[in-house]
C-alpha positions in Angstrom: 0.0 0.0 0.0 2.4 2.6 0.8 4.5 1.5 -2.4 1.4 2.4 -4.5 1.0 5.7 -2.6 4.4 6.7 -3.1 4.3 5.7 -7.1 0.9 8.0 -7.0 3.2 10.9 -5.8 5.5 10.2 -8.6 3.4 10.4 -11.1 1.5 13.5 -9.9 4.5 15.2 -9.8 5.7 14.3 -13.1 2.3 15.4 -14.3 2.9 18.6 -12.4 6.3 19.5 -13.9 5.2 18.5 -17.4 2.5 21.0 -17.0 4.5 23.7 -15.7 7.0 22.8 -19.0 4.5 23.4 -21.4 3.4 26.4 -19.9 6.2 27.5 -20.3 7.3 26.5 -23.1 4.1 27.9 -24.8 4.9 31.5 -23.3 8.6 31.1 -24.9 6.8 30.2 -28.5 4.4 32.8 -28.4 7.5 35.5 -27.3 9.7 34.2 -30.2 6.7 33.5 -32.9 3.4 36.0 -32.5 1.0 35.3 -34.3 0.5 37.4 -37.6 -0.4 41.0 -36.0 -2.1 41.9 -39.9 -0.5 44.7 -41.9 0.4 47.8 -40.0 -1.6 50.2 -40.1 -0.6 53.7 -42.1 -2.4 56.9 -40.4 -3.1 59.1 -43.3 -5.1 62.6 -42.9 -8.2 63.2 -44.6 -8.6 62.4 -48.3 -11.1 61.5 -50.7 -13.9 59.1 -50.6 -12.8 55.8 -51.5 -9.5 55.9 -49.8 -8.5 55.6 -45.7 -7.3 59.1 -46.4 -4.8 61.3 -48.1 -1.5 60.8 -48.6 -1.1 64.0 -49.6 -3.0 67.2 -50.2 -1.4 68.5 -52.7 -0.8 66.2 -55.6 1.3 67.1 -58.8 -0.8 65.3 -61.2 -4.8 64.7 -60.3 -6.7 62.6 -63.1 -10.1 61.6 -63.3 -10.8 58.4 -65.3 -14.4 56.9 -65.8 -14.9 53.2 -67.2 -17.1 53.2 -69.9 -18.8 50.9 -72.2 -19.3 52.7 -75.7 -18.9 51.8 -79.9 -15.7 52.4 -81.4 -15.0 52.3 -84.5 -11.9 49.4 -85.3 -12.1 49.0 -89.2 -13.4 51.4 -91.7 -17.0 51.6 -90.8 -16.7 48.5 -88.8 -17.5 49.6 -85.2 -17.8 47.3 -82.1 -18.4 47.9 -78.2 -15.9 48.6 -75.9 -15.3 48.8 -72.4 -12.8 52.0 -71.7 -11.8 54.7 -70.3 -12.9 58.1 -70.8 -14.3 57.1 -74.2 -11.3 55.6 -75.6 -9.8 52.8 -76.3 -6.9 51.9 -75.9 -7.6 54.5 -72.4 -5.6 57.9 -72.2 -2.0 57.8 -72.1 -0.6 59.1 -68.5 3.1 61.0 -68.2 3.9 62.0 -64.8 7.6 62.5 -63.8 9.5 60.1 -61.3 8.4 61.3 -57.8 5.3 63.1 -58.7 2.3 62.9 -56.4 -0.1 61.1 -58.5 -4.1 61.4 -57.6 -6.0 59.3 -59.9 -10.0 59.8 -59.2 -12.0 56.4 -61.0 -15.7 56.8 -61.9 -17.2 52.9 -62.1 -19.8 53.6 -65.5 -19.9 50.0 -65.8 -22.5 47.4 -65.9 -20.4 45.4 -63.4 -17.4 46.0 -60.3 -13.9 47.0 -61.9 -10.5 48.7 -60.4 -7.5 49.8 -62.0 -4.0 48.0 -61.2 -0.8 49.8 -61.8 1.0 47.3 -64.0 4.8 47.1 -63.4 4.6 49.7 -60.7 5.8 49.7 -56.9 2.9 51.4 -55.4 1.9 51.4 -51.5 -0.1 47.4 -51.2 -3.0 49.4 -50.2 -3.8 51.1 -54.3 -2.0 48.2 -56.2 -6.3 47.5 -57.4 -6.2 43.7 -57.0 -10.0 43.2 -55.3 -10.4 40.7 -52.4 -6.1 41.4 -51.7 -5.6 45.1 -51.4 -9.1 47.0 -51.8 -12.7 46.3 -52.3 -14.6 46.2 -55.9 -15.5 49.5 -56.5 -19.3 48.9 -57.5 -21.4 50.1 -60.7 -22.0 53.9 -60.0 -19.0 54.1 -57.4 -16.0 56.2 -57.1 -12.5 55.3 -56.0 -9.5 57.3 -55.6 -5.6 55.9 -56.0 -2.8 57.8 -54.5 1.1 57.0 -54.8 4.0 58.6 -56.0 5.6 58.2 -59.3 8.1 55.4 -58.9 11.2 54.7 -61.4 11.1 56.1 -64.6 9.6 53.8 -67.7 7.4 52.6 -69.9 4.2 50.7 -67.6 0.7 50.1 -68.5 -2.6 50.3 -66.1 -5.4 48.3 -66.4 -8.5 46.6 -64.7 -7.7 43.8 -62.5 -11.6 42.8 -61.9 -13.4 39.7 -64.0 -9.9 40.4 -66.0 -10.6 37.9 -68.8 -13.5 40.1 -70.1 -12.9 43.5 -69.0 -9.5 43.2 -70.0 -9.9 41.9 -73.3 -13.1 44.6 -74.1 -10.6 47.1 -73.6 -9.4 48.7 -70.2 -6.2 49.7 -70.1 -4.0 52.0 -71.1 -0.3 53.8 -71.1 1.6 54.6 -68.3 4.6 57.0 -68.6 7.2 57.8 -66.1 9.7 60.0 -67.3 13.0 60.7 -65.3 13.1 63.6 -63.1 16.3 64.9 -64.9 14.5 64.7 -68.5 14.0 62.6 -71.5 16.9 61.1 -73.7 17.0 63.2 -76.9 15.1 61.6 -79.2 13.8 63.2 -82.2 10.3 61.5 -82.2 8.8 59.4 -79.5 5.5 56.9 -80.7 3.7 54.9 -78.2 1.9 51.4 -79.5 -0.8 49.1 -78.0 -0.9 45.8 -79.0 -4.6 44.2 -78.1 -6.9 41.9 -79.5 -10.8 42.6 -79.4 -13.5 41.4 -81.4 -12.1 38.6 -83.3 -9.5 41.7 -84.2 -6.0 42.4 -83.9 -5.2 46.1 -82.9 -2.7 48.5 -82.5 -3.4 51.4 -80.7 -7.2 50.4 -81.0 -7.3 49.7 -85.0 -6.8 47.1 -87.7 -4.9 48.0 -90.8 -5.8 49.7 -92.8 -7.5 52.0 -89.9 -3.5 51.7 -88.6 -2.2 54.1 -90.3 -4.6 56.9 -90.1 -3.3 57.6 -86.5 -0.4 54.9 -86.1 2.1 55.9 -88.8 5.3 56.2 -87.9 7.3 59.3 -89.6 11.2 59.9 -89.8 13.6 61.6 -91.4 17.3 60.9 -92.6 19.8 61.0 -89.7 16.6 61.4 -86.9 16.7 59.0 -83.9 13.1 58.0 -82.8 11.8 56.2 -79.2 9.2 53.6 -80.0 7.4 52.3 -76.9 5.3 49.1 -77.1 2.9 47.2 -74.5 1.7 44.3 -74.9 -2.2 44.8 -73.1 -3.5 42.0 -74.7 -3.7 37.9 -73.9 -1.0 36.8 -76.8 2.4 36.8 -78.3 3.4 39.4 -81.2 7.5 39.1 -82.4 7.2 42.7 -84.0 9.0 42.8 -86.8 10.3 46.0 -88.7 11.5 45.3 -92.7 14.2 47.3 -94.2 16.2 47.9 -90.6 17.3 47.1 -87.4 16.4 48.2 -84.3 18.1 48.6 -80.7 16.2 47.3 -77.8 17.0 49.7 -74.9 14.4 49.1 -72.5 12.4 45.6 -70.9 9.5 46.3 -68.8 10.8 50.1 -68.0 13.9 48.9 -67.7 16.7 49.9 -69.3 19.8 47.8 -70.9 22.8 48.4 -70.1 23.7 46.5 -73.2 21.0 47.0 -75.6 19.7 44.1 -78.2 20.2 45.1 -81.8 17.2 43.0 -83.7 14.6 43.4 -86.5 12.5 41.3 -84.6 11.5 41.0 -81.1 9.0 39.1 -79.5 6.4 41.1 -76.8 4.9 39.0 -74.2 1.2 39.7 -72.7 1.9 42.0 -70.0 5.2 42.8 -71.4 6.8 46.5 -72.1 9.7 47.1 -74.8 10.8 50.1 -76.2 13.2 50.3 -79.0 15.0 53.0 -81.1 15.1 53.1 -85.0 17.4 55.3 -86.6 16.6 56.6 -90.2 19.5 55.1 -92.5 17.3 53.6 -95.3 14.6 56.2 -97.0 11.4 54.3 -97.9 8.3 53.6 -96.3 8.9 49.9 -94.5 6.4 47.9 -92.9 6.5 47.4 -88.8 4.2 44.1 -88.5 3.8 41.3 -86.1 5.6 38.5 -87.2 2.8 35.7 -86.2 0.7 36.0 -89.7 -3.0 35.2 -88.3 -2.6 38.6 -86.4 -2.1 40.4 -89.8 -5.1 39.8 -91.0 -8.5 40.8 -90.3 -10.5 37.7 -89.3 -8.4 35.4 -91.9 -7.6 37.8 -94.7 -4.6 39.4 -95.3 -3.5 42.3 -95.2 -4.9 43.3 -92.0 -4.5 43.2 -88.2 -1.2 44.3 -86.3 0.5 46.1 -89.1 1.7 49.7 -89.7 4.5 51.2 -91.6 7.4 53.6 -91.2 7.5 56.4 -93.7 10.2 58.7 -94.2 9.0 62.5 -94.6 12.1 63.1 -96.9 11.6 60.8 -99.7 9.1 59.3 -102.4 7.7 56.1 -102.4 5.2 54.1 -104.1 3.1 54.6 -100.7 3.5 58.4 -100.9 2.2 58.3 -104.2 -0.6 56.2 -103.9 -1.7 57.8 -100.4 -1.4 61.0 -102.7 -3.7 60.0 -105.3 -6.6 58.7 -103.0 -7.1 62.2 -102.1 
């Protein structure tokens, strides 16, 4: 009997110590790993509706975008709807300056939720536009307001980042610009492209050739330098190829090469950015085309679909003459 009382002791006090080890043990855990506090919490001043607040109250740039669904007219009298901004499509091309305060006000005209993500840019988590992550759907009728300062200089995109499939490929996005604060390279043109596909259509800056080269033509002169920017908004490949010259790749996805490509073809990946500089050292007008031949065509005939040309100001060709005529 007083063997089984003792082992009784024992084990009670085992039980005890084990306890008392847990304990803590569990107080050392919880000192070395808390659990996840959330994101910290940025106390901003009063701003606009559809933010916490302000980050500033005096921004250098203030935009106002509204989404949109409207007709535009892709082809020659061919005309399809849209979803944009500000009645356009691709949207309006933004140029602020690196470390500008940007305020961008969004107007929802839609028939569904949208936002606008700022593609290839390092904003604050809190405006990046991805719904569910960093903000809520900004509802038909609704108004949102993104703040952040310009970051790195380059060539970026925004677009929506709601039901993206669709309201992506009807049309929202658009061209975002950040030039350095100290300037520009000298260039002695600059020409920004789109590359999208929309209703069974390949586009460039919103039109199928021949529609291209009513607002898409590329001019240069003997001995000029020119800054071609291209963004690839849409869900495909396009190798853009340019006949009659090469071409000097000096910037990937706004950034720049320290050892620039020197190609007459190069491929642009959905979501991608390139901008490349032509210099004018063979007269003629040349055509600038993707290089994948269904997208240069308009719905299987040819020509049609991603192709423009570049036309030198200081010469003659058989495309001078003939655009000369038709007038």
């Amino acid at each position: 009997m007083g063997a089984k009382f003792r082992i009784g002791i024992l084990i009670l006090a085992l039980l005890s110590l084990a306890t008392i080890g847990a304990v803590a043990w569990g107080v050392t855990v919880a000192a070395e790993q808390p659990s996840n506090p959330g994101p910290a919490k940025v106390t901003l001043g009063d701003g606009p509706a559809g933010i916490a607040g302000s980050r500033f109250t005096d921004p250098d740039v203030e935009i106002n975008l509204t989404a949109d669904v409207f007709q535009w007219e892709i082809l020659n009298g061919e005309f399809a709807e849209v979803w944009g901004y500000n009645g356009q499509y691709p949207g309006p091309e933004i140029r602020v300056t690196e470390g500008d305060k940007v305020r961008i006000n969004l107007t929802n005209n839609l028939p569904e939720a949208t936002t606008i993500h700022w593609h290839g840019m390092e904003v604050p988590n809190d405006q990046d536009g991805v719904p569910g992550i960093t903000q809520p759907d900004i509802e038909p009728g609704a108004s949102w307001t993104y703040e952040f300062v310009a970051p790195k200089p380059g060539t970026m995109m925004y677009h929506t980042h709601s039901n993206t499939m669709v309201q992506l490929s009807r049309g929202l996005f658009g061209a975002f610009i950040v030039e350095p604060r100290g300037g520009l390279p000298q260039y002695d043109r600059e020409y920004t492209l789109l590359l999208h596909e929309t209703a069974g259509l390949y586009t460039i800056n919103g039109h199928s050739f021949p529609k291209t080269l009513e607002d898409s033509l590329l001019k240069i002169k003997m001995g000029e330098r020119i800054l071609i920017r291209m963004i690839n908004a849409g869900n495909l490949h396009h190798p853009m190829h340019l006949h009659g010259h090469q071409f000097k790749v000096v910037q990937l996805d706004g950034n720049p090469l320290t050892n620039p490509l020197v190609v007459n073809t190069q491929n642009i990946a959905p979501g991608q950015t390139v901008d490349v500089e032509v210099s004018g050292t063979n007269p003629g007008t040349w055509v600038f085309h993707c290089h994948v031949i269904s997208h240069v065509t308009n719905r299987g005939v040819y020509p049609g679909g991603m192709l423009i040309a570049l036309d030198y100001e200081d010469h003659t060709s058989y495309f001078d003459e003939q655009a000369a005529a038709a007038k």
